[in-house]
C-alpha positions in Angstrom: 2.7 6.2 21.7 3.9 4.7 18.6 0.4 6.4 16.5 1.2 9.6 18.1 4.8 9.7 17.1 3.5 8.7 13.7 0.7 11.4 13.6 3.5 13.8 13.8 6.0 12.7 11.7 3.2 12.6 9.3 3.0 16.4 9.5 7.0 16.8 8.4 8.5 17.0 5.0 7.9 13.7 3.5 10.5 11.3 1.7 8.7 10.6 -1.6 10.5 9.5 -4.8 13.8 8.9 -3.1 12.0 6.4 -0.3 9.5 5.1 -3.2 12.6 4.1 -5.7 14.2 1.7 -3.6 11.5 -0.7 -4.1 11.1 0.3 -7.8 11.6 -2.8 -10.3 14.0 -2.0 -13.1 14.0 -3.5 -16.3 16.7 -6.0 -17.5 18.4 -5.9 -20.9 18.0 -2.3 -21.6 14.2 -3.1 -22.3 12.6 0.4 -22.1 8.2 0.3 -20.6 6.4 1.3 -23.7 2.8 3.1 -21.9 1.3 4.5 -23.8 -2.0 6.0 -21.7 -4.5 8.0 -24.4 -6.2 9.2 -21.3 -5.3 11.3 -18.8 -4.4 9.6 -15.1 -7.5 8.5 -12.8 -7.6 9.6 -9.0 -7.6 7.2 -6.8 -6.9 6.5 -2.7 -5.7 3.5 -1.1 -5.8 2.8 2.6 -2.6 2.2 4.8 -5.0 1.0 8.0 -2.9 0.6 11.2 -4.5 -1.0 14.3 -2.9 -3.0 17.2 -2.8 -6.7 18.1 -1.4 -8.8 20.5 1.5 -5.8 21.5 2.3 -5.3 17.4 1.1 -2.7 14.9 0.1 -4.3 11.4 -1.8 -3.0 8.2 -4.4 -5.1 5.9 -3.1 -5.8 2.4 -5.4 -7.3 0.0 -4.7 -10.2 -2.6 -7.1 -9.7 -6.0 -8.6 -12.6 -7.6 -7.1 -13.6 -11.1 -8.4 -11.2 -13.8 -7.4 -10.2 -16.8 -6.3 -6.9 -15.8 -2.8 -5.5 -15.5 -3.2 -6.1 -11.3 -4.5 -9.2 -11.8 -3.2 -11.6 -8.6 -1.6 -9.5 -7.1 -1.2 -7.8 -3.6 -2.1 -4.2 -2.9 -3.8 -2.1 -0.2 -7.6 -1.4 -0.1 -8.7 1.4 -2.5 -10.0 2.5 -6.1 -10.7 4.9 -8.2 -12.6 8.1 -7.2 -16.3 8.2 -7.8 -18.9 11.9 -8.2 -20.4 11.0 -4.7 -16.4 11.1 -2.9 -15.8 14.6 -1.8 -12.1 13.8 -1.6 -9.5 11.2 -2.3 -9.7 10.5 1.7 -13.3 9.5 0.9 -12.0 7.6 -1.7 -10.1 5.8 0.7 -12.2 5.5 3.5 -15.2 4.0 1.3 -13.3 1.6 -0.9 -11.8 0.2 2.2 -15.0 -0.6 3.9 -16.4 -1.8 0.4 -13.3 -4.5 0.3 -12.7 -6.0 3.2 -15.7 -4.6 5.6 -14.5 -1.9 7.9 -16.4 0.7 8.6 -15.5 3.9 7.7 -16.8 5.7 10.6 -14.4 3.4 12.8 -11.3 5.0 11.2 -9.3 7.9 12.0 -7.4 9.7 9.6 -3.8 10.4 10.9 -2.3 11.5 7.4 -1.0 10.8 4.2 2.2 9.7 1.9 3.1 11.4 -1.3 0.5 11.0 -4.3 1.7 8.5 -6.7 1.4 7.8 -10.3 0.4 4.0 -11.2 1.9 4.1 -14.6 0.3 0.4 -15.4 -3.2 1.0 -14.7 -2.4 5.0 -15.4 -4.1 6.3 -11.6 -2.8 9.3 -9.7 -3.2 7.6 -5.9 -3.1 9.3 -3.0 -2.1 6.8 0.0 -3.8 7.7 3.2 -2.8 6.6 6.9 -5.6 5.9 9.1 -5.8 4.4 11.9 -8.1 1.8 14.6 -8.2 1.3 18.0 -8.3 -2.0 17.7 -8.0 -5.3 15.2 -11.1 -5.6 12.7 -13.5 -8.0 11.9 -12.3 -8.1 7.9 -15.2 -9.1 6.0 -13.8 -9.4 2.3 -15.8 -9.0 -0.6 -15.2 -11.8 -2.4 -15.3 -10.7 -6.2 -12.8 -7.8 -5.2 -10.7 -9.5 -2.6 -9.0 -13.0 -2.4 -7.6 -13.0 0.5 -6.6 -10.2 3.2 -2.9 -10.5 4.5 -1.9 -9.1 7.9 1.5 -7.4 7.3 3.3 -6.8 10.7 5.0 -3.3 10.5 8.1 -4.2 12.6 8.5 -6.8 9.9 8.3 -4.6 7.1 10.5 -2.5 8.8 13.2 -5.7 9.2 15.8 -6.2 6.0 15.3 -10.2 6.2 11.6 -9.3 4.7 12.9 -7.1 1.8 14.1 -9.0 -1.0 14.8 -9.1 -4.7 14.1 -11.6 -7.4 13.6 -11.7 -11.2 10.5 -11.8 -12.9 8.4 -11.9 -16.4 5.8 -9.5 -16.2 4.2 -9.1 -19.4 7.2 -9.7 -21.1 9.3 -7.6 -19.4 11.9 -8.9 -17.5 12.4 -7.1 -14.7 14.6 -7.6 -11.4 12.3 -6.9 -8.9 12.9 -5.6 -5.0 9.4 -6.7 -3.1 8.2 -7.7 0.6 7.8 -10.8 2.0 4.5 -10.8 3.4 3.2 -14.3 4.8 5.2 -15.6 1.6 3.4 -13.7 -0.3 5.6 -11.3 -2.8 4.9 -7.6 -2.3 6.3 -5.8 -5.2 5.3 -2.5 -7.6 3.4 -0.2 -6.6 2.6 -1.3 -3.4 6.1 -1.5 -2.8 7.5 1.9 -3.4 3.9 3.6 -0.9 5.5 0.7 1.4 8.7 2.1 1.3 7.8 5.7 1.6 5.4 4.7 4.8 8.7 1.9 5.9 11.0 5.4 5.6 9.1 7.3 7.7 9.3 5.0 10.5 12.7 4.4 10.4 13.1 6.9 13.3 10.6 5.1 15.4 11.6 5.6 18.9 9.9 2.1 20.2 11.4 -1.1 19.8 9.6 -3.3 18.2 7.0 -1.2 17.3 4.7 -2.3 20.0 1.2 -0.7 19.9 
């Protein structure tokens, strides 16, 4: 009941920016982002993959290896950059997810999808897409892509004790920085402000507890 009360909320006006900036780190100081992108922004789809397990809802997250790249370590939902063969950011989606951390595509059902989102770092236009399994996978990481998968239970993102703030030195900026707690693992960025949009929309949720 919970998936079908999602599937239609899905279908309403969504909350976007406004939902997305609470979890937006702001820089400290008055320092101002200097981006400077010569290109113009990528496509790209990540995977918000709900499936139920033992009377909960969660979603996969994915921790990358150390790289020297902007994302480098950090935590973020399966997905990439388009490529010719996708016939849609969905298929983006749906095939980076099972190239990651080994679901199938074919087991997924596509319920809907968050606002697009601009990734000023890595400069990708990302559209986040809800899907959804019947029951938990057998995640198969690849390794050279994916570190570890986290299992982030949606009634806990949902809870205030797992949304915090800290400071940090990223690149040296330092920004004060809202993230969630994931399995003490810092959720923040990005990743954050599709979390929040997708966190927003369920704040209605007529279930307690979120139970699948």
């Amino acid at each position: 009941e919970v998936i079908t009360w999602v599937v239609q909320r899905l279908q309403e006006p969504l909350p976007g920016e406004v939902a997305r900036e609470k979890m937006m780190a702001k820089p400290l100081n008055g320092q101002k982002f200097k981006l400077n992108h010569e290109q113009p922004p990528r496509p790209g789809g990540v995977m918000l993959l709900l499936y139920p397990h033992e009377d909960k809802i969660y979603l996969p997250l994915t921790r990358r290896p150390d790289y020297n790249g902007v994302h480098s370590g950090q935590v973020s939902f399966p997905g990439g950059k388009a490529e010719r063969e996708d016939h849609s950011l969905i298929e983006t989606a749906l095939r980076e997810t099972e190239e990651e951390i080994g679901v199938q595509r074919s087991d997924i059902k596509i319920i809907g999808q968050l606002s697009e989102f601009f990734v000023a770092a890595s400069n990708f236009n990302v559209l986040p897409v809800v899907g959804y399994l019947e029951q938990k996978p057998r995640f198969e990481p690849d390794a050279t892509e994916v570190a570890a998968v986290l299992e982030a239970r949606i009634d806990q993102l949902l809870d205030p004790a797992y949304q915090k703030v800290r400071d940090m030195d990223v690149r040296g900026y330092q920004l004060r920085t809202p993230y969630f707690d994931v399995q003490g693992n810092i959720v923040w960025g990005a990743t954050a402000m599709m979390l929040s949009e997708f966190v927003s929309v369920l704040h209605d949720i007529p279930t307690i507890g979120l139970k699948a």
